[in-house]
C-alpha positions in Angstrom: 0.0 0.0 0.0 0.8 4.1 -0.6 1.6 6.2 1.9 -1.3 8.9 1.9 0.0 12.1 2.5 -1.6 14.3 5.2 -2.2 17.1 3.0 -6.1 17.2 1.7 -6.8 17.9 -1.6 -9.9 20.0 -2.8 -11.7 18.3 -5.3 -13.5 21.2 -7.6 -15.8 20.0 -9.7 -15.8 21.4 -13.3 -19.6 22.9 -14.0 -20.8 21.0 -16.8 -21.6 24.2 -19.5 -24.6 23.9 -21.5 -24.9 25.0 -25.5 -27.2 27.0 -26.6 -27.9 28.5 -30.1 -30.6 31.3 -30.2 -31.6 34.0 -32.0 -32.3 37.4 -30.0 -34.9 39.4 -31.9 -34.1 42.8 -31.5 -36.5 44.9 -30.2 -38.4 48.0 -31.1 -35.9 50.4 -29.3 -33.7 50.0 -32.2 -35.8 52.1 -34.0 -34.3 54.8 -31.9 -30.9 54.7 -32.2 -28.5 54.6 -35.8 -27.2 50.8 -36.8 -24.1 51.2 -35.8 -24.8 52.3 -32.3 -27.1 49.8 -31.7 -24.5 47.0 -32.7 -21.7 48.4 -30.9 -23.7 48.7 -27.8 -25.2 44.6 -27.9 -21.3 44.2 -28.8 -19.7 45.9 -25.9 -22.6 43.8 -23.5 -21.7 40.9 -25.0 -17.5 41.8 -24.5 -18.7 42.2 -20.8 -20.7 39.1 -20.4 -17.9 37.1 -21.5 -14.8 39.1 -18.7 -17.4 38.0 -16.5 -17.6 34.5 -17.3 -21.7 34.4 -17.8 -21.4 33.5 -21.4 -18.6 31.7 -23.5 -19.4 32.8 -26.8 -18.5 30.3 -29.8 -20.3 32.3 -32.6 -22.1 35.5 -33.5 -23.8 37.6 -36.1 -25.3 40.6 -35.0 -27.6 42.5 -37.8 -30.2 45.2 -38.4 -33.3 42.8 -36.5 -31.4 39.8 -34.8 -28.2 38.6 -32.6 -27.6 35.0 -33.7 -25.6 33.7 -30.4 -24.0 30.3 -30.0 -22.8 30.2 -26.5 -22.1 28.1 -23.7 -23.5 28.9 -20.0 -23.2 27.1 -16.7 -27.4 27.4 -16.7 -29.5 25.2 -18.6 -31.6 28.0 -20.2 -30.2 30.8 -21.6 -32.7 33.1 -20.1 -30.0 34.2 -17.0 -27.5 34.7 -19.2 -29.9 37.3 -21.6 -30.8 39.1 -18.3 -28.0 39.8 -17.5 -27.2 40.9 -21.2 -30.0 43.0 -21.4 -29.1 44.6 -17.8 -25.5 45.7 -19.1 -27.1 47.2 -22.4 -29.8 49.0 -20.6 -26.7 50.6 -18.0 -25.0 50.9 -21.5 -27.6 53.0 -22.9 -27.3 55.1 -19.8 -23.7 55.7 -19.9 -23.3 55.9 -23.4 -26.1 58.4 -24.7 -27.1 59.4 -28.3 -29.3 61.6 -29.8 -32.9 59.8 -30.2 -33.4 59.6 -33.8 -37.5 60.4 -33.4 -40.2 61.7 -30.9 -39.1 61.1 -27.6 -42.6 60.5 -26.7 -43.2 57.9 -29.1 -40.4 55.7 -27.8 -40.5 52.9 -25.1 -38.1 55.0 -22.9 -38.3 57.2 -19.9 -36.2 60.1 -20.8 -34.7 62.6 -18.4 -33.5 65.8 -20.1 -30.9 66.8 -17.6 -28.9 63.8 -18.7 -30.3 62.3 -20.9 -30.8 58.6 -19.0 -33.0 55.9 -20.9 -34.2 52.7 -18.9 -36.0 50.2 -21.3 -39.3 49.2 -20.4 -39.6 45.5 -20.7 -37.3 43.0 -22.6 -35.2 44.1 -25.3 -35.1 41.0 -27.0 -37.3 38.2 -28.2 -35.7 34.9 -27.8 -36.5 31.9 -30.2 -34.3 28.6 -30.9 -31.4 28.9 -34.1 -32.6 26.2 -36.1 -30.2 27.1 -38.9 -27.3 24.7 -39.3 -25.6 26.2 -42.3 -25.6 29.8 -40.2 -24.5 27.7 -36.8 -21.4 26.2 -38.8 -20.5 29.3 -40.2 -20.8 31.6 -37.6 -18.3 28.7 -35.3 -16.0 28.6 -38.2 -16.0 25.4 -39.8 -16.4 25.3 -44.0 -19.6 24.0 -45.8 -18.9 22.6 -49.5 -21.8 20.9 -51.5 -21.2 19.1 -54.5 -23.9 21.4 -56.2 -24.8 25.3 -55.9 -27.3 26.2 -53.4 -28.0 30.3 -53.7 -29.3 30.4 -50.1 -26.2 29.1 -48.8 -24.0 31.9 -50.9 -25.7 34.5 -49.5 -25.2 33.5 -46.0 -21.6 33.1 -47.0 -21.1 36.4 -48.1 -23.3 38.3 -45.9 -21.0 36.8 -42.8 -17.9 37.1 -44.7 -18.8 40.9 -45.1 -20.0 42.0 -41.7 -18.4 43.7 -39.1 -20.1 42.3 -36.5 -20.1 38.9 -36.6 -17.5 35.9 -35.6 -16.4 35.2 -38.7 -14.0 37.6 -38.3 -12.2 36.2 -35.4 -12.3 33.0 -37.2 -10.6 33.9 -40.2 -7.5 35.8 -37.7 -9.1 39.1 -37.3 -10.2 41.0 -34.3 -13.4 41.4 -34.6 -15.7 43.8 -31.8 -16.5 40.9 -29.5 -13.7 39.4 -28.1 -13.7 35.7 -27.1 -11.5 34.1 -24.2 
């Protein structure tokens, strides 16, 4: 027999992470801020989710109506990890304004004109599954070749290859605007 040492050993258990591929409907409070903005903002939430280990992003594709996210969580549902998204763009919003683009009484925001400080009212995003395998592959960097032409499948291609904000980037040795760990 082995001598046991007297020392004791912590045994950590590794949290099992969960996958999850959803798309994040954007909301109508897009409608009140320019593209750019609105995609730099869900970017620099999602930089922050990652530092603080909520999300571990494998691939993304954010656009004019959606944010396509495959991540992995320690949760089974996704829906913590989205809170806590939507909490960091809301403080975003506040830290970060803009100019409203329309009516600031059309809008779904409470707007203080001394500086300016939007808080959303209800969920900035809709949540439904990604059930879209060629756009999962892509956005996680792995090739798709068919022995014939498929049109749909070129478009995604080259919408991903040419947008700022999505994974593809990083994939291809770039630094793209959400950075991964």
């Amino acid at each position: 027999m082995k001598k046991i040492e007297n020392a004791t050993q912590n045994l950590i258990s590794k949290k099992h992470l969960y996958s999850h591929k959803t798309e994040l409907e954007i909301g109508e409070w897009k409608k009140h801020f320019g593209f750019d903005y609105v995609n730099t903002i869900i970017a620099m939430a999602l930089n922050h989710c990652i530092k603080n280990h909520e999300l571990i992003v494998n691939g993304y594709l954010i656009t004019k109506n959606s944010l396509f996210l495959i991540a992995k969580t320690h949760e089974k549902s996704i829906d913590t990890a989205i809170q806590k998204l939507e909490i960091h763009i809301t403080f975003l919003l506040k830290i970060n304004p803009e100019k409203v683009k329309k009516n600031k009484y059309e809008m779904a925001f409470i707007v203080d004109d001394d500086d300016l400080f939007y808080a959303v009212r209800g969920s900035l995003f809709k949540v439904y599954p990604l059930k879209n395998n060629d756009l999962t592959a892509l956005l996680t960097g792995k090739k798709i070749t068919l022995p014939y032409f498929n049109p749909e499948l070129e478009n995604l291609k080259s919408m991903i290859k040419n947008h700022p904000f999505c994974s593809a980037i990083d994939y291809s040795g770039a630094i793209g605007p959400v950075q991964f760990l």
